[in-house]
VOBALO-195000 format. One record per residue (C-alpha): residue in one letter; x, y, z. Coordinates in steps of 0.5 Angstrom, whole numbers, plus 500, padded with zeros to 3 digits. Example, Ala and Ser with C-alpha at 12.3 -4.5 7.8 and 13.67 -1.06 7.14 Angstrom:
<sites>
A525491516;S527498514;
</sites>
This chain:
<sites>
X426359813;X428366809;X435365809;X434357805;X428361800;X434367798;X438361796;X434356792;X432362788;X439364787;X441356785;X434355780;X435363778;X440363773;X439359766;X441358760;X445364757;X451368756;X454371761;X452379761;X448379755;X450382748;X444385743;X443379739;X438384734;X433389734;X427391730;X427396727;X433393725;X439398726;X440403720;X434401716;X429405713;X421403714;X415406711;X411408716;X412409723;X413402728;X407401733;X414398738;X421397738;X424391740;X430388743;X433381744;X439378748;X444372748;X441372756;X436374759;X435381762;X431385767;X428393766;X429399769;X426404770;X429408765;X431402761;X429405753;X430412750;X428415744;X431421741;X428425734;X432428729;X432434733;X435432739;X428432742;X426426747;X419421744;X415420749;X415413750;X409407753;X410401757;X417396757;X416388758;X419382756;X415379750;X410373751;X415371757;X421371754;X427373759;X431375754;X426379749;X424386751;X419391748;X418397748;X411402745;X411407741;X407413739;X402413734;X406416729;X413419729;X414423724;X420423719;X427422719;X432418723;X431417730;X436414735;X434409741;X439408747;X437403752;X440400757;X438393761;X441388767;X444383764;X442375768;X449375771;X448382775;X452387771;X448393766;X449393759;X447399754;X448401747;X444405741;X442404734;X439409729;X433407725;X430412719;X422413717;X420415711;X428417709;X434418713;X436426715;X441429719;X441428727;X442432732;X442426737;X449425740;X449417740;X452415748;X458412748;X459406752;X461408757;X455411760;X456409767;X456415773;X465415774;X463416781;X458410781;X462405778;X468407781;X465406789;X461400786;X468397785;X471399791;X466395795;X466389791;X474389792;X473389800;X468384799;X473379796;X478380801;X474381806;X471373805;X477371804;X480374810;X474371814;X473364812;X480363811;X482365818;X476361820;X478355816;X485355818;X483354827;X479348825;X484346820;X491347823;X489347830;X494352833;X495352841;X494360842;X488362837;X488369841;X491374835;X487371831;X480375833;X483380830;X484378822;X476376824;X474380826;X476385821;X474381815;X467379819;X466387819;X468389813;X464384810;X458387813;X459394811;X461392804;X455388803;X450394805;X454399801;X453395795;X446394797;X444401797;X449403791;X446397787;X440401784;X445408781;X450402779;X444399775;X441406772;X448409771;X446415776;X450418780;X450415788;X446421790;X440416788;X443411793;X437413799;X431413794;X426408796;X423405789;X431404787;X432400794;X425396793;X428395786;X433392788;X430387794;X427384788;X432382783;X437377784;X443381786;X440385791;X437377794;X444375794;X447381798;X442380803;X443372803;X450375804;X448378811;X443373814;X448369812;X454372816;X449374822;X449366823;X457366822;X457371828;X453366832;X457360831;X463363832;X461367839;X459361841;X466357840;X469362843;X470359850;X471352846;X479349846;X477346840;X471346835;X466340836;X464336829;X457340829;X461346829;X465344824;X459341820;X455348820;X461353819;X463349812;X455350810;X455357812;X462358808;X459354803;X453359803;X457365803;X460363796;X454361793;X452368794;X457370789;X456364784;X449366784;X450373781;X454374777;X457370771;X457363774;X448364774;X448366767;X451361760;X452354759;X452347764;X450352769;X449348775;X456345774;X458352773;X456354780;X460348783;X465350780;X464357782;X464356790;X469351790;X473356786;X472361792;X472357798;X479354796;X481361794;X479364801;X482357805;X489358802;X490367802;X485368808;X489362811;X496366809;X494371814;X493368819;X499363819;X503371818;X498373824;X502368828;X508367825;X512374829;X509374835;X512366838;X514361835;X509357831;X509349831;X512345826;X505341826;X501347825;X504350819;X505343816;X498342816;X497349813;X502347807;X497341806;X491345806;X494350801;X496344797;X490342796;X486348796;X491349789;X489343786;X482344786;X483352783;X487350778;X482345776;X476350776;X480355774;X482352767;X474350766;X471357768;X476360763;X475354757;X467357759;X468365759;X473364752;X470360748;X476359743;X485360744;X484366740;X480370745;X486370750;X489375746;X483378742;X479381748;X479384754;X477378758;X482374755;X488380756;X486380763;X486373764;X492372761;X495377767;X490373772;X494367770;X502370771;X500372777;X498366780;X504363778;X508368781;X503365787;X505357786;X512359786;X512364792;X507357795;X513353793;X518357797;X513356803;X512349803;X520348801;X522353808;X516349812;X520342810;X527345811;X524347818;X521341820;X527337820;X531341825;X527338832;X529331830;X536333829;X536337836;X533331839;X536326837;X544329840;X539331846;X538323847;X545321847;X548327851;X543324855;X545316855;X553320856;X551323862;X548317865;X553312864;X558316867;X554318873;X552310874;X560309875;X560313880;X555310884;X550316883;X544314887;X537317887;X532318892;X526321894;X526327899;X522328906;X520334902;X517329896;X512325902;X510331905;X507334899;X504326898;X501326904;X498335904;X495334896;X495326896;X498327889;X506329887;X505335883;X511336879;X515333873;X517327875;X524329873;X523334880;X521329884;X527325884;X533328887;X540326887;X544325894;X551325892;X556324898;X563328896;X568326902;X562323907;X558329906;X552329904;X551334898;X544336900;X540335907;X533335910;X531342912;X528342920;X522343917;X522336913;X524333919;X519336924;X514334919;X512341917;X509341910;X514345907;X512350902;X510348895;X515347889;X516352883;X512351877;X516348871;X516354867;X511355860;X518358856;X519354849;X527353849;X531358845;X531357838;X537355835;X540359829;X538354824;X531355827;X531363827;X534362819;X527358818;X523362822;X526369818;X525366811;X518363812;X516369813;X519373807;X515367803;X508368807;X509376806;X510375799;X505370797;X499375801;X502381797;X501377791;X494375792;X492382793;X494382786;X489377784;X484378788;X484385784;X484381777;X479376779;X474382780;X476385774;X474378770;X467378774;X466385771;X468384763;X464381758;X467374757;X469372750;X464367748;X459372749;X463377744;X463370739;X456368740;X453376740;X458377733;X456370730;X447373731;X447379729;X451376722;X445371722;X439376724;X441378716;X439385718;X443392716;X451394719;X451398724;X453405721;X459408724;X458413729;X465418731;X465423735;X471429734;X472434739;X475440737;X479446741;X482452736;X485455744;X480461745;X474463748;X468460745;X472457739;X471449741;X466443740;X465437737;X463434730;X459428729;X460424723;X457418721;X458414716;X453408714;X453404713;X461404716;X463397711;X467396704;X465400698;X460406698;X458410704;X453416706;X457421710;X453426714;X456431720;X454436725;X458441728;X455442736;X459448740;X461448746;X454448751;X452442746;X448446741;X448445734;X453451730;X454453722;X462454720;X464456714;X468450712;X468443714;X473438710;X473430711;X479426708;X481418710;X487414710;X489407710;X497407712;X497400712;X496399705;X499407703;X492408701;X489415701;X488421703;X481420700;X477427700;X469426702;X467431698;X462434703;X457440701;X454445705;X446442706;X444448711;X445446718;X449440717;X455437712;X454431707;X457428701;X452421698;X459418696;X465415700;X468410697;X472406701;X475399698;X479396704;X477392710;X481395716;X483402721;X482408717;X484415719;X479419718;X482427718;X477432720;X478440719;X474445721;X474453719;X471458724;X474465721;X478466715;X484466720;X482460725;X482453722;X484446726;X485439724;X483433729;X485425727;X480420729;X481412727;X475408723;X474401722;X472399716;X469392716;X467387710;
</sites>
């Protein structure tokens, strides 16, 4: 009952959005200046967010944090966020930082600036967007990689024994069992790394109480759970079809359920839950999955196999079917989910997401290729026995013919009908039954032991012998280069796996457009540019950083203002600050700010810039009369 509730609330959780959200506008809008002190701030989205605890920031011209009302979502609406704000704030520019979790699980943030009153110089540093804990994020990862491949490992091996039915299914417990615990480990290590995964902290935050009840009541935390319950009833269905030659169709019925239910917990949170047509995308997503871990969880097991005897024509036939189907239908969901998360043909090469894809598909097909090679080696190898059996047969007729003209009979011995009366049935092949008795000279070849005769049952024959024939040179050859392709293909795979995790964590290209396309229609204010140079002159005490920002950072005339921040992060004065800009590209520049001394901080009222693209910004900084250092950092211009 729980488990079916956990399911349907990530079937119907997901709506229509963007997949990971994208800032869509703000008010106060970013860079504006309004007369008097707002009573909120809010935020809209391209998809629907959830809060966190520390979800909004803001920080005043000194640097100093505003303490801030209560945070929700606006009328009801899932993609709009509004935080209250004190009475009155004061004059100056104040920066908000905010960071929220976007509908398809993964945390989104970003900042923007606003002026009361008139714009002033800050000491505010605006956070990069790489605000997420290293550690945090790089477990986080770590522990969705096992999870992928530990899914793959377990559904593929499981799918393989029902499917291709291999005589020995004995070395396969192993790869199930690995995958089943790791699976459950990955999945509970997610869980309690999923609150400082969110809130960007460190993962000394993973045990704590509130951060953990927060996750039970999201959508990815339901889903990790839905995970383990799910995987608890997998244990059972396997235990109890251990001692089974062959699964029975309700255990087959069941298992693909439960397969189905294990991949629908990735589907439902993450980019298939959030954006357009998505119940078809969630389809889509579990198909993708499954026939992903049928064919490389599939490959393990068939490599599991393949060094320890030799395994069946029928067995590895089989297999290349399913293989074969299982690459149908990834290519079919795979061209629809990439149409979905791109958007457009120019997004391959102009995002991250497409770039990754683009790496995404030559691995797969290096895959299809080794995949080729596979089914290429199994037919070759399949045609070997019918060769084998067919001079069998007529060494066999040869045999016959000429011992039937030297008038070879057959008889059945008294030690035959003795073991017909002790056992009441001959327990031997009937090619053991049957002995020839040849006379050469008169003399018989072999005669009745005296234990026959006096009617003594004697002792049983041997058992025929389980031994499989040798393998012929031809099959050995086979045997060899099937393996190599299986390696092969199970290396390449891992390379995918990899790549497909990346893809499930990058901002996909249609919601890059679509953010783009809102906040040119929202008609507010450009974005200033923000850059941070750090500087070093090699002695003690003699490095920080300056904050330059350029507003509105677009063609045409700009405000420049900068900060000097020493080493511990504090605000300093130097003797002299100089600024220049270069367009190489168009040989334009150097261009000199003209910045004056305003008392604690650097500015110039006009720079003009009077090109769209990457400028070079030229920072010098003096500190004595004898130190001085330049750093360049690149600016985009913008129309």
């Amino acid at each position: 009952m729980l488990l079916g509730t956990v399911l349907v609330l990530l079937l119907l959780g997901g709506g229509p959005a963007s997949a990971h959200a994208a800032l869509r506008s703000t008010d106060p809008a970013d860079g504006s200046v309004v007369k008097k002190s707002p009573r909120s701030i809010t935020l809209t989205f391209t998809e629907s967010v959830g809060l966190i605890d520390d979800s909004f920031r803001l920080l005043d011209p000194d640097n100093q944090r505003v303490k801030l009302g209560g945070a929700g979502h606006v009328d009801g609406r899932s993609d709009t966020v509004r935080v209250k704000l004190p009475k009155t704030l004061g004059t100056g520019t104040f920066t908000v930082a905010w960071r929220v979790v976007s509908a398809d699980s993964h945390p989104v943030s970003g900042a923007f600036t606003f002026s009361v009153g008139k714009a002033s110089p800050t000491l505010a540093v605006l956070p990069s967007d790489a605000t997420e804990d290293p550690a945090t994020d790089g477990l986080y990862n770590i522990g969705r990689y096992l999870a992928y491949v530990a899914a793959a490992l377990l559904v593929g091996t499981a799918a393989f024994v029902a499917v291709c039915r291999p005589p020995d299914t004995r070395p396969l417990r192993r790869p199930l069992l690995v995958g089943g615990w790791t699976l459950a480990g990955s999945t509970v290590f997610l869980f309690f790394l999923r609150a400082p995964y969110e809130a960007g902290t460190g993962p000394s935050g993973a045990l704590d109480p509130s951060g953990l009840l927060r996750t039970l009541e999201g959508r990815p935390g339901l889903a990790l759970v839905a995970r383990l319950l799910l995987l608890a009833a997998a244990v059972a269905l396997l235990l109890r079809q251990r001692r089974r030659p062959e699964p029975s169709r309700a255990a087959l019925v069941v298992g693909a359920v439960l397969a189905g239910g294990l991949a629908l917990t990735w589907a439902g949170a993450e980019h298939a839950s959030a954006g357009i047509q998505v119940p078809l995308a969630m389809t889509s997503s579990v198909l993708h999955l499954l026939a992903m871990a049928f064919w490389l969880g599939g490959l393990v097991a068939l490599l599991t196999l393949l060094p320890r005897a030799s395994v069946p024509s029928r067995v590895v036939t089989r297999f290349s079917r399913l293989a074969g189907i299982s690459v149908t239908v990834l290519v079919v969901t795979g061209v629809y989910q990439s149409w979905r998360g791109l958007g457009s043909v120019s997004a391959l090469t102009d995002t991250t997401y497409g770039r990754v894809l683009l790496a995404k598909l030559a691995a797969v097909a290096v895959l299809l290729a080794a995949g080729a090679w596979s089914r290429a080696t199994v037919t070759r190898q399949a045609k070997v026995p019918r060769a084998r059996t067919k001079e069998q047969t007529e060494e066999t007729e040869g045999t016959e013919g000429t011992e039937g003209t030297e008038g070879t009979e057959t008889v059945v011995t008294a030690e035959t009908k003795a073991l017909e009366k002790v056992h009441g049935r001959v327990h031997v092949n009937v090619h053991e039954k049957v002995l020839e008795k040849a006379t050469v000279g008169g003399t018989p070849a072999r005669e009745e032991s005296p234990a026959a005769a006096e009617g003594t049952p004697p002792p049983p024959p041997p058992r025929p012998s389980s031994a499989e024939p040798p393998l012929t040179p031809a099959e050995s050859a086979h045997s060899r280069a099937l393996r190599r392709s299986v390696l092969l293909e199970v290396a390449v795979s891992v390379v995918v796996l990899v790549l497909t995790t990346i893809l499930t964590g990058t901002l996909p290209g249609r919601a890059a457009a679509e953010a783009a396309t809102s906040a040119q229609q929202s008609g507010g204010l450009p974005v200033a540019s923000v850059t941070v140079v750090p500087f070093d002159f090699g002695k003690p005490g003699l490095r920080g950083k300056v904050q330059v920002t350029l507003d509105p950072g677009t063609v045409g005339d700009n405000t420049l203002q900068a900060v000097v921040f020493g080493p511990d992060g504090g605000f300093v004065t130097v003797p002299e600050l100089r600024i220049s800009f270069t367009l190489p590209s168009q040989d334009i520049g150097p261009l000199d700010a003209g910045l004056v001394d305003k008392g604690g901080y650097w500015a110039s009222d006009k720079v003009s810039l009077p090109i769209e693209g990457t400028w070079e910004m030229k920072t010098t900084i003096r500190a004595t009369d004898i130190d001085q250092v330049s750093v360049a950092k690149d600016v985009r211009i913008v129309r």
